[in-house]
N, C-alpha and C positions, 0 to 999 in steps of 0.2 A: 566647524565640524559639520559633515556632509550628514542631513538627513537619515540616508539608508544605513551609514556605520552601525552596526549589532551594540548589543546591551545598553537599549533605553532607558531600561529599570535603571541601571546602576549609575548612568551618566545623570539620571534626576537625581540619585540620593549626591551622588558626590557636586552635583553642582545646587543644592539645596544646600547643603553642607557649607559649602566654601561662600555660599549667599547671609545664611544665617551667620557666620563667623565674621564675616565682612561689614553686614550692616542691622545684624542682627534680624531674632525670628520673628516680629511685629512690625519689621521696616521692609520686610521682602516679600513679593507677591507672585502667584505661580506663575505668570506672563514671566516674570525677570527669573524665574527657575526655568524655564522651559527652552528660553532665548541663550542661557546662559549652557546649557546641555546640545544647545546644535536643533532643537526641536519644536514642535506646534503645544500651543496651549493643548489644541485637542489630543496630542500625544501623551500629556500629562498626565490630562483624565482619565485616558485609557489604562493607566496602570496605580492613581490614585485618586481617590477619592477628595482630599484636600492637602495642604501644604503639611500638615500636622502624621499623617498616616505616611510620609517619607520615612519618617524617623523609626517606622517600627517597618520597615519594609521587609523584612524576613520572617517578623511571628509568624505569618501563616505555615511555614518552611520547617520553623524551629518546632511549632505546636504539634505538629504531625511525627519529627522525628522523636521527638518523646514518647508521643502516644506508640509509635512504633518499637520507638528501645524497649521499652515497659514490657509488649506484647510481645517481644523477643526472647524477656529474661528468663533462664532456666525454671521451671516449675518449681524449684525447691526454692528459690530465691528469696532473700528476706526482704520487706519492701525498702529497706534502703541499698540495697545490695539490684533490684530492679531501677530504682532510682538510678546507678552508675549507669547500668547499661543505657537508660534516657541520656546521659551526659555523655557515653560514650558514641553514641548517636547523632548528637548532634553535634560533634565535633566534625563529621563527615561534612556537615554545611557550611562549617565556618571556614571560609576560604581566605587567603591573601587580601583579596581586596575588602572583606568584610575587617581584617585584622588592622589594617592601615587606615579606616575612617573610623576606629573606635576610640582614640584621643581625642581626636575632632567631634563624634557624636557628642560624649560623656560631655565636652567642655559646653556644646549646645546648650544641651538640656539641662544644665547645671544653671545658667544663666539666665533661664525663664522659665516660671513658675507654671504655669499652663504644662509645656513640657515635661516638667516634673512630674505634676500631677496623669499625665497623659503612661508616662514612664511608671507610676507605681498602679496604674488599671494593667497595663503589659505584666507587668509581675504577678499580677494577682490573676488574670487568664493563664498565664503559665502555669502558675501551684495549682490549679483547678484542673487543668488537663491531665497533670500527672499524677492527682487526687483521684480523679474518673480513672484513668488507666489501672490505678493500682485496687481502687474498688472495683473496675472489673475482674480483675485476678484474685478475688474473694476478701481483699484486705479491709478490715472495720473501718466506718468511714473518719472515725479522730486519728484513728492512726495512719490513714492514706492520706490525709489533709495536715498532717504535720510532716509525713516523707515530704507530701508535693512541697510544701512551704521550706522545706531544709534543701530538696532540689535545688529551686527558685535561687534560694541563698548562696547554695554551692555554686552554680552556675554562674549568677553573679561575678563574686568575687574569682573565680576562676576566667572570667572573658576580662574584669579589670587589669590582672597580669599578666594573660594569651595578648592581650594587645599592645601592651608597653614595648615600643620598640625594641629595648635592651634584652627580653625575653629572649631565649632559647627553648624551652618546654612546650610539649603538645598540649593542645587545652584538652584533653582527657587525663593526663598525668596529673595537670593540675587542678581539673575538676575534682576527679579523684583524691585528691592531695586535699582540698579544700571540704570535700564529704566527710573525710574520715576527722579533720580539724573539729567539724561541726559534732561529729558523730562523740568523740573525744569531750565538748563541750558541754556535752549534753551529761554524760555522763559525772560532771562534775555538781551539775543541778540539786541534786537528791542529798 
């Protein structure tokens, strides 16, 4: 693959992807990501920081549109009700090629512990942005820090079914589908 071909970002995640499943993520090194994407180590760096920060290559993307959904949701919104709109949000980002490396992601990080571990710090930046967001919109901060953590959850399980090939449902339907389950569950608590 030539060099100057467009979307570096995406040919590192998918050929990091196809390196960690191939010889796993402790046998592979950014030189054989980089080679294996058409590209220079120094292209690497330019878009990550280490082999490990592939795998979350959209937080920054996703964090933002939360923060944005939030700051979009009607004023009278209830904080789980601003919560959809983060999910409805960031459905805007998940595109085709993010929806076809997500069998191949999960089975990565499923595989190696580090990764795990690296996967549930992602989680927990995620319910803190939409904790911040909803305690900017005046919401007390236990109760914006359990919306953002039932987000988090919603989301989740709503990208584990957006990506099953078999899917037909928009991951907002089933964001949403998945919020109101939680929403539903909660209420079973008491």
């Amino acid at each position: 693959m030539a060099r100057w071909e467009p979307d570096a970002r995406l040919r590192l995640v998918r050929a990091a992807l196809d390196l960690f499943t191939e010889r796993g993520y402790d046998d592979t090194t950014i030189v054989e990501i980089a080679e294996r994407a058409g590209l220079t180590k120094s292209t690497f760096f330019r878009y990550f920081p280490d082999k490990r920060d592939v795998l979350i290559a959209g937080q920054d993307a996703l964090s933002r549109s939360f923060a944005e959904g939030i700051a979009s949701a009607p004023a009278t919104a209830t904080p789980l009700e601003a919560v959809a709109c983060a999910l409805d949000a960031a459905a805007a980002i998940l595109t085709p090629d993010i929806r076809e490396l997500g069998p191949q992601l999960r089975a990565v990080v499923a595989a190696n512990r580090e990764l795990q571990d690296r996967d549930a710090l992602k989680r927990t930046s995620l319910a803190a942005v939409l904790a911040d967001a909803l305690r900017q919109r005046g919401i007390e901060a236990a109760a914006a820090s359990l919306a953002g953590e039932l987000g988090v959850l919603a989301f989740s399980r709503a990208h584990s079914m957006w990506a099953d090939p078999a899917n037909q449902r928009h991951f907002s339907d089933l964001a949403r589908q998945a919020l109101d389950e939680l929403r539903r569950a909660i209420a079973t608590l008491d």
